[in-house]
C-alpha positions in Angstrom: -52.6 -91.9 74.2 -54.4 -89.4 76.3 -52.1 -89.5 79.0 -49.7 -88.7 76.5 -51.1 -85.6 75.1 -52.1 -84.4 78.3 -48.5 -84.3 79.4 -47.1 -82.6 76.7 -49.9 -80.6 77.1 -49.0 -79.7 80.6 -44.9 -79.6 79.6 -45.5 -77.0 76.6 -47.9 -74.5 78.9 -45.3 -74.6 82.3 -42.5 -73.7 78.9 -45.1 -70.9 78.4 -45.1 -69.7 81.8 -41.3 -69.6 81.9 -41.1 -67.6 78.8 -43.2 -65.0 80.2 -41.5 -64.9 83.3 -38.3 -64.7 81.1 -39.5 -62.0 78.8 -41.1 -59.9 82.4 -37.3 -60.0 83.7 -37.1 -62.5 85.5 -33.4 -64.0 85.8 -32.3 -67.2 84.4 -31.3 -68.6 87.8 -35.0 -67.6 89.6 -36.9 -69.4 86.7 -38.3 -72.8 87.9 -37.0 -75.8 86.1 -38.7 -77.1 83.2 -41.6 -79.1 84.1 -41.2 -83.3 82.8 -44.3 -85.1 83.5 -43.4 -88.7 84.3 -45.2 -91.1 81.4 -47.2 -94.6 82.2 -44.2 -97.2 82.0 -41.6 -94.4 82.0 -38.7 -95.9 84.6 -36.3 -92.8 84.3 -39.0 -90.9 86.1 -37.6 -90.0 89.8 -40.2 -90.8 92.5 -42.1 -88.2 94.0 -41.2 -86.5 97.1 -44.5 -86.0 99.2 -44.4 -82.3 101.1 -43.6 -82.9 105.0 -46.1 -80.5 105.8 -48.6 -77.8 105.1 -45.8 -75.3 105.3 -43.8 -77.1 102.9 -47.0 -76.9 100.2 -47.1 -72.9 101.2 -43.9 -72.2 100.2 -43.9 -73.7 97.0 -47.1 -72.1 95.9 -45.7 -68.9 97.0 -42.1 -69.2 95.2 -44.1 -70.1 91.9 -47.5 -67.4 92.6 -45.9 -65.2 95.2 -47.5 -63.9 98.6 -51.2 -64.4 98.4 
């Protein structure tokens, strides 16, 4: 149950976050999709794709925070 509330807990504030970047201008095709946190016993979920390297992990927190 926990699990649960901490994923749509986690789905509704990433919706958040894409609103505001809406709403600051942002286009439609630069928002990042719409976050779907995999439940216990869910088998739809894809598997995970683990970053090849440290680079990989960069870029993504720099598409999503930009250059820090």
């Amino acid at each position: 149950m926990s699990i649960e509330l901490l994923a749509q807990c986690a789905e509704i504030l990433h919706a958040l976050y894409r609103s505001h970047l809406s709403a600051n201008g942002v286009s439609k095709h630069e928002l990042p999709h719409p976050l779907r946190v995999p439940r216990p016993g869910d088998q739809t979920a894809a598997p995970r794709r683990r970053a090849a390297t440290s680079e990989d992990v960069r870029s993504v927190i720099e598409n999503a925070w930009g250059p820090g």
